[in-house]
N, CA, C and O of each residue as an XYZ file, in Angstrom:
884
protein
N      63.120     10.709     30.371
C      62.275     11.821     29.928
C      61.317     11.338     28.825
O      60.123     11.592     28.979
N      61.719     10.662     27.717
C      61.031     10.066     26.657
C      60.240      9.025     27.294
O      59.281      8.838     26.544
N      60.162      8.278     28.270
C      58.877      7.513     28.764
C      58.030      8.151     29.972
O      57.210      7.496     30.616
N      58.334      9.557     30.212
C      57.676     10.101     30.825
C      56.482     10.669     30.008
O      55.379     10.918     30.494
N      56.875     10.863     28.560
C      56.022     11.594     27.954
C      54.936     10.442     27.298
O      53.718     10.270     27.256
N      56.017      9.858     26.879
C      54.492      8.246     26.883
C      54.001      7.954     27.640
O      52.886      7.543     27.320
N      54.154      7.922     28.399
C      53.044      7.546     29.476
C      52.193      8.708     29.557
O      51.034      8.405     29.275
N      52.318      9.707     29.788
C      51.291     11.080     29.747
C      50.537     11.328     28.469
O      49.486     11.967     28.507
N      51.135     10.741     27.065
C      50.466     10.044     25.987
C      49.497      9.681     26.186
O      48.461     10.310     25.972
N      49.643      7.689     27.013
C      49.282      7.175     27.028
C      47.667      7.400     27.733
O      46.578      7.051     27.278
N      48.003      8.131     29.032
C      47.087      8.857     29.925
C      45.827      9.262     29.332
O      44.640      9.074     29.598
N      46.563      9.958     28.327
C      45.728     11.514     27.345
C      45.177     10.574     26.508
O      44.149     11.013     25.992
N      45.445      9.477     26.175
C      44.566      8.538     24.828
C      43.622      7.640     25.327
O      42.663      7.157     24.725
N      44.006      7.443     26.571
C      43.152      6.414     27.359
C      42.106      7.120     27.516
O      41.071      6.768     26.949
N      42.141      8.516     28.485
C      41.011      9.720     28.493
C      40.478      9.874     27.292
O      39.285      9.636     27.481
N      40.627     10.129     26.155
C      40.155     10.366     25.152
C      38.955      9.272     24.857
O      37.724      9.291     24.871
N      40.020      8.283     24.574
C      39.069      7.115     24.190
C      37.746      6.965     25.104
O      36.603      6.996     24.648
N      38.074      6.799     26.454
C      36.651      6.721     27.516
C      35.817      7.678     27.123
O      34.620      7.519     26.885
N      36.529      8.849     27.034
C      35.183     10.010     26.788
C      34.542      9.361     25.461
O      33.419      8.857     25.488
N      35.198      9.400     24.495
C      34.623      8.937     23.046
C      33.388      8.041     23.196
O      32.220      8.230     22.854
N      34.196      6.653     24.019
C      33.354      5.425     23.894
C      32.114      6.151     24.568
O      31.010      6.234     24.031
N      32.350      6.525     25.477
C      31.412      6.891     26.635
C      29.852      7.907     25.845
O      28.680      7.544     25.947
N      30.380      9.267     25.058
C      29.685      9.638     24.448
C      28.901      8.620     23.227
O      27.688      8.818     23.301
N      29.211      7.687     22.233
C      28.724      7.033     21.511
C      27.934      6.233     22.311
O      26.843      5.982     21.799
N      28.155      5.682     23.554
C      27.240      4.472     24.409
C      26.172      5.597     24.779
O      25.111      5.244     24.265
N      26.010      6.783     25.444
C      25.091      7.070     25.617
C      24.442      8.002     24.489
O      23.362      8.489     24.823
N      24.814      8.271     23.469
C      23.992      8.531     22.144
C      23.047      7.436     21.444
O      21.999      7.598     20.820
N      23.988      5.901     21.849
C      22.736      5.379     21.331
C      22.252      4.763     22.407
O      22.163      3.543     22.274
N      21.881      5.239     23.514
C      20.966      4.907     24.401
C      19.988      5.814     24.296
O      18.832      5.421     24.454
N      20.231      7.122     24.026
C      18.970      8.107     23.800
C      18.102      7.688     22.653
O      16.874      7.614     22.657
N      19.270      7.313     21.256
C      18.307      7.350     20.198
C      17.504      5.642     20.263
O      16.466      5.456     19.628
N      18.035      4.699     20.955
C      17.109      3.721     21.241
C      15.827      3.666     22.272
O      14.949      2.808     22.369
N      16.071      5.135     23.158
C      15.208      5.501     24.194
C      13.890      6.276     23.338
O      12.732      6.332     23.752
N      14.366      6.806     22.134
C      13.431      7.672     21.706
C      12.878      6.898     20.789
O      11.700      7.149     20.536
N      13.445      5.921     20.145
C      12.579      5.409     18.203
C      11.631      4.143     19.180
O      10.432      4.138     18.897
N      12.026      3.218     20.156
C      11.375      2.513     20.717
C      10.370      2.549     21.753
O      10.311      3.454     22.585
N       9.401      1.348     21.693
C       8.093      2.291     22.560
C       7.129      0.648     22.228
O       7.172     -0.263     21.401
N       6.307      1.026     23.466
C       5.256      0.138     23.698
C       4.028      0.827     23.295
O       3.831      2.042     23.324
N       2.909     -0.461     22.766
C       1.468      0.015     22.561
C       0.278      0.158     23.707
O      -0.120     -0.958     24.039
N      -0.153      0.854     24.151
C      -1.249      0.495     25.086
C      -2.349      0.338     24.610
O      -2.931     -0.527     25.265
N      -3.108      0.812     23.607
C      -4.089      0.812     22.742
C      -4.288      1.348     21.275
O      -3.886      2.363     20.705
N      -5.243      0.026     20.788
C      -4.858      0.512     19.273
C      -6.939      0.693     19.024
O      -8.004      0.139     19.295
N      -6.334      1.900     18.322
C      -7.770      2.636     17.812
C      -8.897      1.785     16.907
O     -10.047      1.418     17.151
N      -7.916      1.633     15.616
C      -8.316      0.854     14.166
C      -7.360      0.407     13.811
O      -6.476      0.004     14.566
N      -7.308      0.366     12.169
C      -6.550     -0.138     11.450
C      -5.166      0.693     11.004
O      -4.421      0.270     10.119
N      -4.945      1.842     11.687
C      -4.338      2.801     11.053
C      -3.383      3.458     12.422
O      -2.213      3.835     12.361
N      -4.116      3.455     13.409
C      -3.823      4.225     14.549
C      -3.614      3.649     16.012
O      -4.193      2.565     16.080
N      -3.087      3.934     17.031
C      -2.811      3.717     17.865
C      -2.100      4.323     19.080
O      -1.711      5.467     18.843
N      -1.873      3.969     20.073
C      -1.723      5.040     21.269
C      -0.856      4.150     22.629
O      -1.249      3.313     23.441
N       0.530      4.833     22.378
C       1.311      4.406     23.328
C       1.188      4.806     24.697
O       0.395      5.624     25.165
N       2.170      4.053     25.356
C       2.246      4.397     27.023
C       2.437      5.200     27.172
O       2.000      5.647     28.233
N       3.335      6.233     26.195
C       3.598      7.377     27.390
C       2.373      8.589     26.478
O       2.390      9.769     26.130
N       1.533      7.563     26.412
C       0.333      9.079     26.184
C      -0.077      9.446     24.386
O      -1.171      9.651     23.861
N       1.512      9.407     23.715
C       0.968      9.395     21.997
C       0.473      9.180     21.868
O       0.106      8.275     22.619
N      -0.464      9.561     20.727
C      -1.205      8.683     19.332
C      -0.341      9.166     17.771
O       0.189     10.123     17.205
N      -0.697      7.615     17.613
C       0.322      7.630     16.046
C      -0.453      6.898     15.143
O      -1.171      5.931     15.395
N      -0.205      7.550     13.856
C      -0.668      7.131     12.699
C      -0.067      6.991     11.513
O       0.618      7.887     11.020
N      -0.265      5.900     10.979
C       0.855      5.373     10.365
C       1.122      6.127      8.880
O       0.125      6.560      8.303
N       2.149      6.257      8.390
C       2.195      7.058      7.528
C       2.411      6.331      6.360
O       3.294      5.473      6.348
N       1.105      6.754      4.477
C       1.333      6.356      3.446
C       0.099      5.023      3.351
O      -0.097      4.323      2.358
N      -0.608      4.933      4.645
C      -1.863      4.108      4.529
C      -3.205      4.598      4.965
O      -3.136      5.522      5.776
N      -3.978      4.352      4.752
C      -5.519      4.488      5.434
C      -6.146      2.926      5.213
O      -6.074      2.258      4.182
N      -6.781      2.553      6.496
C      -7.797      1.780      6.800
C      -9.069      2.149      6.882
O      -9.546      3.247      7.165
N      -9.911      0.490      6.435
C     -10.975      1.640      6.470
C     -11.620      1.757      7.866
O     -11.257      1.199      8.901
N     -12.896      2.796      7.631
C     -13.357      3.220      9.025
C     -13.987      1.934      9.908
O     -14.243      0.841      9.402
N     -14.166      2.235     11.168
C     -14.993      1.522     11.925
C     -16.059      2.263     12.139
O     -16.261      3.269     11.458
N     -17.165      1.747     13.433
C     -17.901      2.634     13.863
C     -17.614      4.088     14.564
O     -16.867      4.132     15.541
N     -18.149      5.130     14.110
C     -17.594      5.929     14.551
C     -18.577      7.538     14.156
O     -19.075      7.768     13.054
N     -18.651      8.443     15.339
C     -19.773      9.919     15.138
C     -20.687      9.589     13.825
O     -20.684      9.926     12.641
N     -21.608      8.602     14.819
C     -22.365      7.853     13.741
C     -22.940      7.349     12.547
O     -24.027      7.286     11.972
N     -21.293      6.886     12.365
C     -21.868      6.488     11.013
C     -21.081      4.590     10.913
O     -20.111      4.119     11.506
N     -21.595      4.251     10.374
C     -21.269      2.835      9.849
C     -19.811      2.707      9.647
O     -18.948      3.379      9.082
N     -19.862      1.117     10.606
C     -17.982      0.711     10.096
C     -18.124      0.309      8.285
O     -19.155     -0.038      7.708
N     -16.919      0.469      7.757
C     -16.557      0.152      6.585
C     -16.492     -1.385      6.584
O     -16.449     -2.068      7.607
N     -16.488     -1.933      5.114
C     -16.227     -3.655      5.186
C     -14.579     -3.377      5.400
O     -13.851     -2.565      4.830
N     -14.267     -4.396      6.475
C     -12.688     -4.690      6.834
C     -12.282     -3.604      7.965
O     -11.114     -3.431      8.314
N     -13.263     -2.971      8.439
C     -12.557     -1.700      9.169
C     -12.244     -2.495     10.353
O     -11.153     -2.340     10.903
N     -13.069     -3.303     10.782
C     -12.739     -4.398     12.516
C     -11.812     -5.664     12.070
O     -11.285     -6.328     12.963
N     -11.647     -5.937     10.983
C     -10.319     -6.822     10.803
C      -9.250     -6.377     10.555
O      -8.210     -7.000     10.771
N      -9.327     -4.650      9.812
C      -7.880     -4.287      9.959
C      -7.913     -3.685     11.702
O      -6.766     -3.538     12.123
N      -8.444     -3.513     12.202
C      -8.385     -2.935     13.899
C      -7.131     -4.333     14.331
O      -5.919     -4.352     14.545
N      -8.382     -5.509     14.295
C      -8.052     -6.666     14.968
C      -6.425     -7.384     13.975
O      -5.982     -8.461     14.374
N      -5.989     -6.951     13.234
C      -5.028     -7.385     12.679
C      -3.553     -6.236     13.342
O      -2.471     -6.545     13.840
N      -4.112     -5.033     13.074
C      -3.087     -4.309     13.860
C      -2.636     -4.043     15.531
O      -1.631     -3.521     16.013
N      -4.005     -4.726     16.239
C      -4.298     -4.698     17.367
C      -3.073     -6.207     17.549
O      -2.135     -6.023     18.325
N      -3.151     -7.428     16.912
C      -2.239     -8.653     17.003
C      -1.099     -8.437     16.709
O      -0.241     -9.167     17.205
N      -0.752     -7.493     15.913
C       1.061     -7.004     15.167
C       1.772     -6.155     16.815
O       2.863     -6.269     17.373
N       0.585     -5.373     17.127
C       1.642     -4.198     17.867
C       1.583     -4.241     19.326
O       2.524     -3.957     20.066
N       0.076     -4.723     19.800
C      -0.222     -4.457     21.253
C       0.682     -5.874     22.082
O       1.034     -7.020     21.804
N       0.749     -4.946     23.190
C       2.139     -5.873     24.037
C       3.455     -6.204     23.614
O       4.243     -7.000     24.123
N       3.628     -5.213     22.237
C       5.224     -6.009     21.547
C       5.861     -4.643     21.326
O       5.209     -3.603     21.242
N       6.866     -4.708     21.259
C       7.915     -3.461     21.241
C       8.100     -2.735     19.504
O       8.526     -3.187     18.441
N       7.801     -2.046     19.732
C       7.601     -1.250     17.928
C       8.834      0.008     18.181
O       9.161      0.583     19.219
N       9.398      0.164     16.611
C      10.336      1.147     16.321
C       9.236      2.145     15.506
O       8.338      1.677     14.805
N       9.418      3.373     15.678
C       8.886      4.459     15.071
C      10.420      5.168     14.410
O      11.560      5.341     14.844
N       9.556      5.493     12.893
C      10.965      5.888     11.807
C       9.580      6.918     11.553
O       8.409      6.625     11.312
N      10.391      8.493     11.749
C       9.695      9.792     11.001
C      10.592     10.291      9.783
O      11.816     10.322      9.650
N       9.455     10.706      8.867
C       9.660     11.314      7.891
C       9.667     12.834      8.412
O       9.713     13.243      9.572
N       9.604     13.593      7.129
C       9.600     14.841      7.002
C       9.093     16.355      7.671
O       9.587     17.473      7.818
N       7.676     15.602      8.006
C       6.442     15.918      8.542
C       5.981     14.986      9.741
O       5.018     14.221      9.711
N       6.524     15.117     10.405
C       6.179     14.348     12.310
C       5.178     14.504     12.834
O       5.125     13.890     13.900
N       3.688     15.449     12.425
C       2.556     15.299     13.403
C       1.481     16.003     11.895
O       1.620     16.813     10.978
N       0.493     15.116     12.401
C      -0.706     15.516     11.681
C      -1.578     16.632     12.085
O      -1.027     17.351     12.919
N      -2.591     16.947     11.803
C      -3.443     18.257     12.187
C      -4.560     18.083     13.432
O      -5.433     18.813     13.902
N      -4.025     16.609     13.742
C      -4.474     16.145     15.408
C      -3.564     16.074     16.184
O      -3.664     15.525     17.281
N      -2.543     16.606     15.754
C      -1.532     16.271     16.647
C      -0.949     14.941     16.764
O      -0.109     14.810     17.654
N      -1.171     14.134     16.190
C      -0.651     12.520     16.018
C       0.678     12.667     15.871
O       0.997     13.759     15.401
N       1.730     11.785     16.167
C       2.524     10.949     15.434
C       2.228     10.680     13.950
O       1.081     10.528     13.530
N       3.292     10.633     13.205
C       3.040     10.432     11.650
C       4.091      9.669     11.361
O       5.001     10.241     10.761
N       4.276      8.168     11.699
C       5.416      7.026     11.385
C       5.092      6.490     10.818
O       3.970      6.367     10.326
N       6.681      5.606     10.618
C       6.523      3.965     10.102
C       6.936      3.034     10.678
O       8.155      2.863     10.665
N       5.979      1.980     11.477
C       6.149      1.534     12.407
C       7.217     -0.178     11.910
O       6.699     -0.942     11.095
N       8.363     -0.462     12.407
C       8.389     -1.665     12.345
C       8.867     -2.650     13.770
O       8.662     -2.242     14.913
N       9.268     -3.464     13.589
C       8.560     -4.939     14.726
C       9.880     -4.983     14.754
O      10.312     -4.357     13.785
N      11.002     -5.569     15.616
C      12.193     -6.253     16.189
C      12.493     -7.101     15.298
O      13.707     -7.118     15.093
N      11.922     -7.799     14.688
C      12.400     -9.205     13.103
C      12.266     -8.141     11.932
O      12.332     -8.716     10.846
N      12.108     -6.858     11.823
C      12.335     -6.282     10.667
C      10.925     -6.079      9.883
O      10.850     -5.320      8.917
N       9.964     -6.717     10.308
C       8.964     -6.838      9.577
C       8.103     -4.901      9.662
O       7.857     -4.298     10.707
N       7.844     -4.392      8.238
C       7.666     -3.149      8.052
C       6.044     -3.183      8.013
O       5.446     -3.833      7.155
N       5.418     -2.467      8.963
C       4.148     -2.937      9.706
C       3.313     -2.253      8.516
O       2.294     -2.852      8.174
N       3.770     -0.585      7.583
C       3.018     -0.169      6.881
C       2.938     -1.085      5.717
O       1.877     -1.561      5.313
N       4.040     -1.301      5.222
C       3.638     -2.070      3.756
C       2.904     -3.279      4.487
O       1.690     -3.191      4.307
N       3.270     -4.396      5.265
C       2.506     -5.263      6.117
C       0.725     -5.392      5.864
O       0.047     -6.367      5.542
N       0.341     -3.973      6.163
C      -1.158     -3.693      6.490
C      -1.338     -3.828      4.880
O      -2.286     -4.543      4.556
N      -0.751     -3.386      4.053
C      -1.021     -3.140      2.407
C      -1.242     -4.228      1.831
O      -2.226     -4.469      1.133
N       0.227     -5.434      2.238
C       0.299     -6.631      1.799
C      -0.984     -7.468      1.969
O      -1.391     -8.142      1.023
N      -1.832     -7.436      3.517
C      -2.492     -8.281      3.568
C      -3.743     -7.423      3.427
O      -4.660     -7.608      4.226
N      -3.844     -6.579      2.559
C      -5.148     -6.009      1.888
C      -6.341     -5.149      3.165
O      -7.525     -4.848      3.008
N      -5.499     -4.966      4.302
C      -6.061     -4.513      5.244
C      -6.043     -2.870      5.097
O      -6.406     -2.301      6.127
N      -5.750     -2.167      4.198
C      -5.236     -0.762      3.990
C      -5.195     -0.528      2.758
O      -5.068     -1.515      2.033
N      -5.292      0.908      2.074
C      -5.076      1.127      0.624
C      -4.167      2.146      0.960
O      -4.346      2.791      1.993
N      -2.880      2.452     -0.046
C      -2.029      3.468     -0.472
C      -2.553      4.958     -0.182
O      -3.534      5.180     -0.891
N      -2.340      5.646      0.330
C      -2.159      7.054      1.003
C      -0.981      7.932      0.684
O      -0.149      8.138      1.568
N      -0.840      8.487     -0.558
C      -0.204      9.315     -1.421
C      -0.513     11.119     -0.618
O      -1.437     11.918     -0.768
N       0.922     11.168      0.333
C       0.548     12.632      1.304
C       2.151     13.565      0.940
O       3.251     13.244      1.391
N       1.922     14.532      0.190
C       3.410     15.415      0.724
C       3.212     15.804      1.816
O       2.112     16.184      2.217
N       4.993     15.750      2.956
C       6.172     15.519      2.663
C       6.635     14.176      2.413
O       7.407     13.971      1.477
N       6.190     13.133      3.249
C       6.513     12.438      3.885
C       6.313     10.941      2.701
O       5.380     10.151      2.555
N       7.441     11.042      2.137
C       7.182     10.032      0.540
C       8.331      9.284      0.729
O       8.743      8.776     -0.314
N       9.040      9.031      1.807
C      10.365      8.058      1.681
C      10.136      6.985      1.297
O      10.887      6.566      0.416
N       8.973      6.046      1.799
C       8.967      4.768      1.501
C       7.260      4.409      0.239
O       6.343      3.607      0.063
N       7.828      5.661     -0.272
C       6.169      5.673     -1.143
C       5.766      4.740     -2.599
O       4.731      4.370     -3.156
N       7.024      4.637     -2.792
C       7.305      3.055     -4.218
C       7.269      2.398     -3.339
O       6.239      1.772     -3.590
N       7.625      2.018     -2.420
C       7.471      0.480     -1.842
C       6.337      0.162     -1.138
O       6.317     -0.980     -0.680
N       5.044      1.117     -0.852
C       4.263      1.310     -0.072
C       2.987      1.376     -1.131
O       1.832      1.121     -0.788
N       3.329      1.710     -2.302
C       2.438      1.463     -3.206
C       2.654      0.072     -4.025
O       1.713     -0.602     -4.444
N       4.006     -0.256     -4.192
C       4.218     -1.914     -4.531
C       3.510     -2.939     -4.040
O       3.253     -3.951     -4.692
N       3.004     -2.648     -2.367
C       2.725     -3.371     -1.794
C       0.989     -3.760     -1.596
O       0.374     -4.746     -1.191
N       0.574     -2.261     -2.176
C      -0.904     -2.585     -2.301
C      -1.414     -3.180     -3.728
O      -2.407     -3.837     -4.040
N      -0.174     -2.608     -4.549
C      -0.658     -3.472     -5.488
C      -0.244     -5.584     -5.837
O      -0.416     -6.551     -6.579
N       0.283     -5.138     -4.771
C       0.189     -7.132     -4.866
C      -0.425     -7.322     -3.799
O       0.029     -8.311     -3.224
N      -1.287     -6.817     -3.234
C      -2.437     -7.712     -2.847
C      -3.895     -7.345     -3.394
O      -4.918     -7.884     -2.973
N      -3.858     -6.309     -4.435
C      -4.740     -6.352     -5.347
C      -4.965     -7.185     -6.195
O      -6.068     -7.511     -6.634
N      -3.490     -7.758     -6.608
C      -3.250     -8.677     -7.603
C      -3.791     -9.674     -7.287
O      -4.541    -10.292     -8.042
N      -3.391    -10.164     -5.608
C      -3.829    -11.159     -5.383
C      -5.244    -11.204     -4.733
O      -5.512    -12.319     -4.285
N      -5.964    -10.505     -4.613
C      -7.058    -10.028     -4.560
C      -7.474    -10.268     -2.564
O      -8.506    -10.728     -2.075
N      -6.741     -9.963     -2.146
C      -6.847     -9.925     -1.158
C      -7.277     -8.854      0.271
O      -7.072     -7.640      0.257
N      -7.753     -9.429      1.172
C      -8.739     -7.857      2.037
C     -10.069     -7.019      1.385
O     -11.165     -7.271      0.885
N      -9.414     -6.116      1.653
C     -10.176     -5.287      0.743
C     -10.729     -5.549     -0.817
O     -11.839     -5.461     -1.341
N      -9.411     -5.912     -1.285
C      -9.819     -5.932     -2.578
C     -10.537     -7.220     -3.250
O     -10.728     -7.292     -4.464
N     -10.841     -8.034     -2.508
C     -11.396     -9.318     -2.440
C     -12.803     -9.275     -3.396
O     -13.397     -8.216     -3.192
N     -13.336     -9.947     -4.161
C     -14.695    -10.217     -4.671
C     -14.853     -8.962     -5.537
O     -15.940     -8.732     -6.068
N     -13.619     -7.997     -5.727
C     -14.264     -6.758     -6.119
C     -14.991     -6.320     -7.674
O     -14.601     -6.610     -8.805
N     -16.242     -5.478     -7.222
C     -16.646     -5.125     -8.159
C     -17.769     -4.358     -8.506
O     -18.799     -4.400     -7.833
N     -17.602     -3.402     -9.879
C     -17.950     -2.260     -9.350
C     -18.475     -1.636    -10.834
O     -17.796     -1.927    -11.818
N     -19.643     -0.803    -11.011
C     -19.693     -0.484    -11.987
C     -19.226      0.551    -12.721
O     -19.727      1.519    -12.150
N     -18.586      0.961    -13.623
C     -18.278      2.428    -14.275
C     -18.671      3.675    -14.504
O     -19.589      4.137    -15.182
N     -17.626      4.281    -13.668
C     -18.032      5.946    -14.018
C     -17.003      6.785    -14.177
O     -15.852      6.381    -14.018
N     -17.259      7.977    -14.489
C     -15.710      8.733    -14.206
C     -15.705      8.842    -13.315
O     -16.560      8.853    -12.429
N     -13.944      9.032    -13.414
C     -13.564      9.661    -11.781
C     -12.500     10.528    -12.710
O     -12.203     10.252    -13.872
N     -12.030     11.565    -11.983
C     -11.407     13.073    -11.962
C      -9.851     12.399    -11.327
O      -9.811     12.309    -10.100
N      -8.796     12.009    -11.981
C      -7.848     12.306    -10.173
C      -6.771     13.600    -10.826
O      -6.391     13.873    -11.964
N      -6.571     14.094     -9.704
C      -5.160     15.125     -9.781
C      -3.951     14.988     -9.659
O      -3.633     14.913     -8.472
N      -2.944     14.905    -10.500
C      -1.860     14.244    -10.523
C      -0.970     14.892     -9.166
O      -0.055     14.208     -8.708
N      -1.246     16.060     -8.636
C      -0.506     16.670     -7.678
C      -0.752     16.089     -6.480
O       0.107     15.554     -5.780
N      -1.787     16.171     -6.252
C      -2.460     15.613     -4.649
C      -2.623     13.951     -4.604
O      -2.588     13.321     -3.547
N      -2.831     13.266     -6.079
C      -3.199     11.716     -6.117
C      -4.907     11.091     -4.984
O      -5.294     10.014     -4.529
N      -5.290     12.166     -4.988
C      -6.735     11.738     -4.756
C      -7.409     12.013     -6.360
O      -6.933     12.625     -7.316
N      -8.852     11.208     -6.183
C      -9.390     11.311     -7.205
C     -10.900     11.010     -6.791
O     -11.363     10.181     -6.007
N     -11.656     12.219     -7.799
C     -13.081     12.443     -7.288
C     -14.135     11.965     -8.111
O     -13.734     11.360     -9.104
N     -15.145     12.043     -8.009
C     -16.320     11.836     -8.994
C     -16.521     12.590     -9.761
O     -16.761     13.705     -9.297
N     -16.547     12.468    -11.253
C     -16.379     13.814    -12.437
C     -17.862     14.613    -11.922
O     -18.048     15.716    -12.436
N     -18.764     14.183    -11.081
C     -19.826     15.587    -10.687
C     -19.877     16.218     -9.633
O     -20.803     16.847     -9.121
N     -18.692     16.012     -9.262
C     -18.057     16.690     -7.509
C     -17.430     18.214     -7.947
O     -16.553     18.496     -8.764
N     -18.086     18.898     -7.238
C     -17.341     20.222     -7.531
C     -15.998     20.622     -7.377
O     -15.381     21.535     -7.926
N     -15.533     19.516     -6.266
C     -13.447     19.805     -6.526
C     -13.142     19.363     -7.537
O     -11.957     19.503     -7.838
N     -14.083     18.612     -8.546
C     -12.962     17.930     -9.465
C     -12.990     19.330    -10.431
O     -11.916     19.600    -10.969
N     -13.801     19.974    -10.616
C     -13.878     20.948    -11.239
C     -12.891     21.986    -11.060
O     -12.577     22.985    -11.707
N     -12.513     21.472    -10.033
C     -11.255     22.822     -9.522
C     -10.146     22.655     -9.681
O      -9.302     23.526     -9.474
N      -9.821     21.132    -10.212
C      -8.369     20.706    -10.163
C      -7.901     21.143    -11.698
O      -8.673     21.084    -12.655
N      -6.322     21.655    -11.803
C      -6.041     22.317    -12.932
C      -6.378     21.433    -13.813
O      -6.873     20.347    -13.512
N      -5.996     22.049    -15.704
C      -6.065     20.904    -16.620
C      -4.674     20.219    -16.484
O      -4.592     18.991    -16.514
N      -3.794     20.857    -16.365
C      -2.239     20.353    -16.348
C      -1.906     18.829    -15.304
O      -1.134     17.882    -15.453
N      -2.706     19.117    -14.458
C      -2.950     18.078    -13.212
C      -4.127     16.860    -13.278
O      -4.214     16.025    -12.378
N      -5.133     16.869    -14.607
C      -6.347     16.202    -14.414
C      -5.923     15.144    -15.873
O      -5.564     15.317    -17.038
N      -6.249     13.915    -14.883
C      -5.834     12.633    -15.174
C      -7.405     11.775    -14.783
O      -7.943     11.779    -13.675
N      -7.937     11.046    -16.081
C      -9.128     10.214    -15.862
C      -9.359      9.068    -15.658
O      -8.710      8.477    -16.520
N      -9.975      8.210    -14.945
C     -10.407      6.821    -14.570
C     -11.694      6.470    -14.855
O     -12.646      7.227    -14.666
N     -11.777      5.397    -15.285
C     -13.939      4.814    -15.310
C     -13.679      3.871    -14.273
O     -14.486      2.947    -14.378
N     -13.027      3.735    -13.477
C     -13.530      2.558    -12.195
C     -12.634      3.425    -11.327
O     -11.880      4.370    -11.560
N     -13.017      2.711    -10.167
C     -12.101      3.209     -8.409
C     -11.124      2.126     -8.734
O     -10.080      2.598     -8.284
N     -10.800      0.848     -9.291
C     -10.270      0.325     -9.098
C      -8.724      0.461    -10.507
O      -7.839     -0.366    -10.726
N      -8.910      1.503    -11.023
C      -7.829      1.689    -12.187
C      -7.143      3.139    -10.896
O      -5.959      3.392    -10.671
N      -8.038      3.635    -10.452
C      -7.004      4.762     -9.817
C      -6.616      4.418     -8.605
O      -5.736      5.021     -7.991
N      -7.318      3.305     -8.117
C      -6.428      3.346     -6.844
C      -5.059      2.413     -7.464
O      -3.994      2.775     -6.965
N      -4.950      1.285     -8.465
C      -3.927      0.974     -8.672
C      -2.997      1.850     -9.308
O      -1.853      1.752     -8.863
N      -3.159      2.648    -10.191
C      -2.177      3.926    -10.275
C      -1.939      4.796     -9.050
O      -1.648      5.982     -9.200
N      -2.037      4.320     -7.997
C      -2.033      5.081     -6.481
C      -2.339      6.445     -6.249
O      -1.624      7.402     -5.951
N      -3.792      6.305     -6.488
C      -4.374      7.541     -6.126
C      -5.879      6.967     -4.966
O      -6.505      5.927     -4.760
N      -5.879      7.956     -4.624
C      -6.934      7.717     -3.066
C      -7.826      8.314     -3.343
O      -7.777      9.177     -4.220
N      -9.207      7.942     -2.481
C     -10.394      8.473     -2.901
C     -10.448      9.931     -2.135
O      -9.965      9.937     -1.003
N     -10.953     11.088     -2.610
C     -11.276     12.149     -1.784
C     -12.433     12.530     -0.859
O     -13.578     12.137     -1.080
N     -12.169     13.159     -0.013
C     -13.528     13.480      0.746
C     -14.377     14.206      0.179
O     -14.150     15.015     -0.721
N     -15.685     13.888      0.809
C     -16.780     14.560      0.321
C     -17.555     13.805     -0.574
O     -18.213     12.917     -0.033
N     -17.681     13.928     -2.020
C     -18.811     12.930     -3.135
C     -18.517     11.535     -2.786
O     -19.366     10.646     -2.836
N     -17.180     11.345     -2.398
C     -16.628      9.628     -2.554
C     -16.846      9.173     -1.098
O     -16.241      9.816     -0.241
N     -17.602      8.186     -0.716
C     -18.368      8.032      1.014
C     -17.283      6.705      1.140
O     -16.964      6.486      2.308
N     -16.853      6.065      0.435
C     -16.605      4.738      0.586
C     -15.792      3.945     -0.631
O     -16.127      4.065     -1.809
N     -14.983      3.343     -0.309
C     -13.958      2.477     -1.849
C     -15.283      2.060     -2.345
O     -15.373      2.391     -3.528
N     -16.165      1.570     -1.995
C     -16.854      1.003     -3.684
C     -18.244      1.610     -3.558
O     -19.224      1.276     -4.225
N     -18.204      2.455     -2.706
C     -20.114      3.014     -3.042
C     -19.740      4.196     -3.722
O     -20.605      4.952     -4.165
């Protein structure tokens, strides 16, 4: 009687276990089905557009522009294209979401990294192909994403290469971390509690603040 019931134990643990294993093997087949993904085309320096139809944009950077609803590419806008176009197209990329998963185009809003670990946003920062993009929600990797632009400022690299620029104010807002031209009418709007001053683009973007739309056309014009 007592090895009848072990064995019907045994039965019941064996079942168990299969189901168990069984559920964990195909949990992480979904979540490796979903974070992984191929590139089919990449836009610029910032963006890009998988096989099954997405577009994603990377989150905590901006590149600059290319040509585009006519107006002039930026300096570096076709080397950060052609630098992100060599990292991602034909190679297998992990997408990690933050807080906030789609932009007001409907994009993807990740952080893309590569199979060797290599973290593609700080990546673009490191090699001066991108400046820091300070956005609520989505701030997980936002010290390390601003660490990273500032050592290749340091080292004066990409973008920040040859730079130089003459003095003026700039306005930034400690809430939002953009910062405007003190004769732009948003700067006028930003509280006093929030208004923090710069005489170059190049003191606020290293305190990681971004240029705003509208008065500011360009990092150094």
């Amino acid at each position: 009687m007592f090895n009848v019931g072990r064995s019907m134990f045994n039965v019941q643990l064996f079942i168990f276990l299969w189901f168990f294993f069984l559920i964990i093997f195909a949990t992480a087949k979904d979540i490796s089905a979903e974070n992984w993904y191929a590139v089919k085309y990449v836009n610029d320096g910032d963006t890009f557009v998988l096989t099954n139809g997405k577009r994603v944009r990377y989150i905590g950077i901006n590149s600059p522009e290319i040509d585009h609803d006519h107006q002039r590419a930026q300096p570096y806008g076709y080397a950060a294209r052609r630098y992100n176009k060599k990292m991602v197209l034909d190679r297998k990329i992990r997408l990690e979401f933050d807080q906030e998963r789609h932009d007001r185009y409907g994009r993807w809003l990740a952080y893309i990294f590569l199979p060797n670990g290599i973290f593609l946003n700080e990546d673009m920062l490191q090699m001066g192909y991108a400046y820091f993009l300070f956005k609520k929600p989505n701030l997980k990797y936002h010290q390390r994403l601003l660490k990273a632009q500032l050592e290749a400022m340091n080292a004066g690299r990409g973008i920040w290469s040859n730079w130089d620029e003459p003095k003026r104010r700039y306005i930034g807002n400690q809430n939002s971390r953009r910062f405007h031209l003190d004769s732009c009418s948003s700067a006028a709007k930003i509280k006093r509690k929030n208004r923090v001053q710069y005489s170059t683009k190049w003191e606020a973007f290293k305190a990681g603040y971004a240029p705003a739309g509208g008065c500011i056309k360009g990092m150094r014009d």
